[in-house]
C-alpha positions in Angstrom: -26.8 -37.5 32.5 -26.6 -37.6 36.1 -26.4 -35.0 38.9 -26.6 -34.6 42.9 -29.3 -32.1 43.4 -31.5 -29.8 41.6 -29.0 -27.5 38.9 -30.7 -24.7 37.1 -28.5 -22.1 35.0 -29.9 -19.3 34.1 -28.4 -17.7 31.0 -28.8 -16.2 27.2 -28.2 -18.2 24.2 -25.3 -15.9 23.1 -23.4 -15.1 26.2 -19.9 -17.1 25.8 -20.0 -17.1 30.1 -23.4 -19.3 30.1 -21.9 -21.6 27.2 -18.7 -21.8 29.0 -20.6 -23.1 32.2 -23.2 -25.4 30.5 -20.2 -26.9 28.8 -18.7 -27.6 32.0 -21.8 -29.5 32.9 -22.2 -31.3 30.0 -18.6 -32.4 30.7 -19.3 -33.4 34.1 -22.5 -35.6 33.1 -24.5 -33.2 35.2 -28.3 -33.1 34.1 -29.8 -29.5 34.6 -32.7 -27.2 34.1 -31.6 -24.0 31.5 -33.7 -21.4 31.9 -33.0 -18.3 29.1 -32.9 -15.0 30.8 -34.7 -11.4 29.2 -31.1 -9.2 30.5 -33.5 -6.2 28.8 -36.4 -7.1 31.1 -34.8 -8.9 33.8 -37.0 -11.7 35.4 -37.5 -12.3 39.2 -35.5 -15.0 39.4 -32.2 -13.6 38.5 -32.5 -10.5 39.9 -32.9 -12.3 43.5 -30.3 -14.6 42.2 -27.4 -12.0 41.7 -29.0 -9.2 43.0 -24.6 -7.8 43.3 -24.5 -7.7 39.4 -27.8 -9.2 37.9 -26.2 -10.7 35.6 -25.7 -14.0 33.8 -25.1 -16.9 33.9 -26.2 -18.2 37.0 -25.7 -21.6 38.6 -28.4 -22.6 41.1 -27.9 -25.9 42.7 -29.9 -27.1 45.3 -31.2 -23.8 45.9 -28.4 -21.8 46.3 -27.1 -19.6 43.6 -23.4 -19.4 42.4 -22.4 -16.3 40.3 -19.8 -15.5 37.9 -18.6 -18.4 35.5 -15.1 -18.9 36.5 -16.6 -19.3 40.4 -19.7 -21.5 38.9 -17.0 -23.8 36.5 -14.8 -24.6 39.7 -17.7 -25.2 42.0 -18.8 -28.2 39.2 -15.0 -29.2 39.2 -14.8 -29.5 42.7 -18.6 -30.6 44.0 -18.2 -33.2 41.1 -15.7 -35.8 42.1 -14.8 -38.8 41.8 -14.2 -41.7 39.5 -17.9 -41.2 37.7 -16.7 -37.2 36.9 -14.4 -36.2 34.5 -11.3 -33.3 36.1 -12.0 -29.9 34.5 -8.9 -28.6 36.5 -5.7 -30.2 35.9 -4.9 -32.5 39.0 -1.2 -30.7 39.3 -1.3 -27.2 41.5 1.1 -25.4 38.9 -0.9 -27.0 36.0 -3.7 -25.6 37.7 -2.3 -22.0 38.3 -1.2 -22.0 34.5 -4.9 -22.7 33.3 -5.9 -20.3 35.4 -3.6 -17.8 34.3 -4.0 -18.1 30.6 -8.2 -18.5 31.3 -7.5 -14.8 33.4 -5.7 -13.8 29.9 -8.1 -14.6 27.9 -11.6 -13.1 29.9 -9.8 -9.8 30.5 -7.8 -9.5 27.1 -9.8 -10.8 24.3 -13.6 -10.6 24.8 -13.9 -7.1 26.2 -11.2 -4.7 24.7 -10.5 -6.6 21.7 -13.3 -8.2 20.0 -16.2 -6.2 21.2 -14.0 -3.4 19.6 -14.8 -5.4 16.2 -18.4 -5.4 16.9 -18.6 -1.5 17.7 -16.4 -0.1 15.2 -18.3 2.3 13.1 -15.8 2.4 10.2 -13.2 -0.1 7.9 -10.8 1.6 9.1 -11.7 1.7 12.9 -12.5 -2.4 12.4 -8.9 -3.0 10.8 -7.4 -1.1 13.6 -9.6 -3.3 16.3 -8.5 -6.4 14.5 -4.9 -5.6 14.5 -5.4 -5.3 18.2 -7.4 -8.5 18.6 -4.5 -10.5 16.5 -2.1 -9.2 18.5 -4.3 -10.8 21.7 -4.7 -13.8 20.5 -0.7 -14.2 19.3 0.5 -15.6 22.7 -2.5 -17.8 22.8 -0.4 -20.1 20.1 2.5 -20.6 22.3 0.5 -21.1 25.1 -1.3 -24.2 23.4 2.3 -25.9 22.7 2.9 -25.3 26.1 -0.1 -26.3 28.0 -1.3 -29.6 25.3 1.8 -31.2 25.6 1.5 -32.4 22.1 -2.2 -33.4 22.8 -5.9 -32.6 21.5 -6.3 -30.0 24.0 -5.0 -27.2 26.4 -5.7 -29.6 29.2 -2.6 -31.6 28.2 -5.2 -34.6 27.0 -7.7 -36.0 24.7 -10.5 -34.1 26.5 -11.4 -30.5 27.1 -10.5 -29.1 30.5 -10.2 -25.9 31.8 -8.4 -23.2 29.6 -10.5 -25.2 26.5 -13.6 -23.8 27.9 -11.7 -19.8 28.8 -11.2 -20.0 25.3 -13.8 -21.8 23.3 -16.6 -20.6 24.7 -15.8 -17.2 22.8 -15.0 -19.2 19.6 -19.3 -19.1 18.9 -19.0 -15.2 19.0 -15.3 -15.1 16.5 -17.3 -17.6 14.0 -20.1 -14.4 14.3 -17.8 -11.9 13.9 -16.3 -13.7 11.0 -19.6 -13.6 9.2 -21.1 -10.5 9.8 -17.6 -8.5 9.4 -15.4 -11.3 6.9 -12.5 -11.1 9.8 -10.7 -13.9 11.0 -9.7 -13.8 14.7 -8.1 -17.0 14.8 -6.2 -18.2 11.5 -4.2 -21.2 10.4 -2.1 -18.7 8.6 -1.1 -17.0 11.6 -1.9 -19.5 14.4 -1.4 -22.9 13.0 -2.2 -24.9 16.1 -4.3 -23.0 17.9 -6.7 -22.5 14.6 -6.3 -26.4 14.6 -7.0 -26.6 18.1 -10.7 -24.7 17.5 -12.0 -26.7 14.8 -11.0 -29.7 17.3 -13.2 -28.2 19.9 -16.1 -27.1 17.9 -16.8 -30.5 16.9 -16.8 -31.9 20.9 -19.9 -33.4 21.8 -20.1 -30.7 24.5 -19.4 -27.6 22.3 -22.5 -29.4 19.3 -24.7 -29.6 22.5 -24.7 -25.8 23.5 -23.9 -24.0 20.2 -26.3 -21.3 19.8 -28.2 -22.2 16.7 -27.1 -20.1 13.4 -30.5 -18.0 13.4 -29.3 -16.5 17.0 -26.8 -14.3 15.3 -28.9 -13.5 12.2 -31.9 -12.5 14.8 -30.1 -10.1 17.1 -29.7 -7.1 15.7 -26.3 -5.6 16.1 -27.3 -2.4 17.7 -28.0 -4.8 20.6 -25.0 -5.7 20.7 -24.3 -9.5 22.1 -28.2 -10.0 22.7 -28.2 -7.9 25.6 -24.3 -8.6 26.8 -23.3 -5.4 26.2 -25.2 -3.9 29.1 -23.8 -6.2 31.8 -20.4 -5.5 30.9 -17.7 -3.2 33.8 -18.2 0.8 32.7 -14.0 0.5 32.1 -14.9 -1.7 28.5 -17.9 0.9 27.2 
């Protein structure tokens, strides 16, 4: 792998946002330094780094820090260029604004107020409930795929991951979690056909096998921590 520059992330194993953004370097050829982050005891480093949020993940290239993985996944699209450098973005400005839209969608719809819900409920019932919600997220998701893949692998339209692939399948780590800790099914080929299709495509991408936390991350954090620690950093509207 290559680079231009000296890239550290700073992140947690679990946190869908890091994955998303060392996904996007993987795709990009980018070689980097991962440094895994304490968010109960937070280090020097990322405090200084993000001292608005202090929070991960955090993309430090060259010595300067970029926060917030939507801002850090179009700084690698767009510092990144060329011939040598695979588009994350699709090349077409409405293309772009749809991938954008949908990745909005899916950050403000489906990890905070639907599946988290999963994770906190205390009883069946409350979990069914939080499901039904979550399902009912996710619906649109479907039609959005035959929109955006154009009959393709991918939401980018292609044979390769782009843009609204990484929104979406960096949370697909936690749903797999969530499936065996609780027996739901977020995404399902009963329900959603193509996009349930469309995960197991991703999970086996080079770039999703080279990030995926390893299957002792979920057994070792406890679930009154909640996400490892992900919990804490989240906006006071999703507690």
């Amino acid at each position: 792998m290559g680079g231009q520059g000296d890239v550290t992330v700073l992140g947690t194993v679990v946190s869908p946002f890091a994955l998303r953004v060392r996904m996007a370097l993987y795709l990009k050829g980018v070689s980097y330094e991962y440094l895994e982050q304490n968010v109960f005891d937070k280090g020097e480093l990322l405090v200084a780094s993000n001292p608005v949020h202090k929070k991960v993940p955090v993309l430090i290239h060259g010595g300067k820090p970029v926060c917030e993985s939507v801002a850090i996944v179009q700084y690698v699209d767009e510092f990144w260029t060329g011939a040598e450098f695979p588009s994350i973005l699709p090349a077409d400005p409405y293309d772009r604004a749809v991938a954008r839209f949908w990745a909005a969608y899916v950050d403000d719809k489906l990890l905070f107020p639907a599946w988290i819900g999963i994770l906190r409920a205390a009883t069946e019932e409350e979990r069914d409930e939080k499901l039904a919600a979550t399902l009912a997220v996710v619906a649109p998701m479907e039609e959005a795929f035959a929109a955006c893949s154009d009959g393709k692998a991918f939401f980018s339209g292609g044979d390769s991951v782009g843009y609204l692939d990484l929104a979406l399948g960096c949370q697909l780590f936690w749903l797999e979690a969530l499936r065996s800790m609780f027996g739901v099914k977020v995404i399902d080929a009963g329900r959603t056909p193509r996009l349930a299709a469309w995960a197991d495509r991703f999970l086996e991408t080079k770039a999703a096998k080279a990030v995926a936390p390893p299957p002792t991350a979920w057994r070792s954090t406890p679930v009154s921590c909640e996400l490892s620690g992900l919990l804490p950093q989240l906006p006071n509207k999703y507690l």
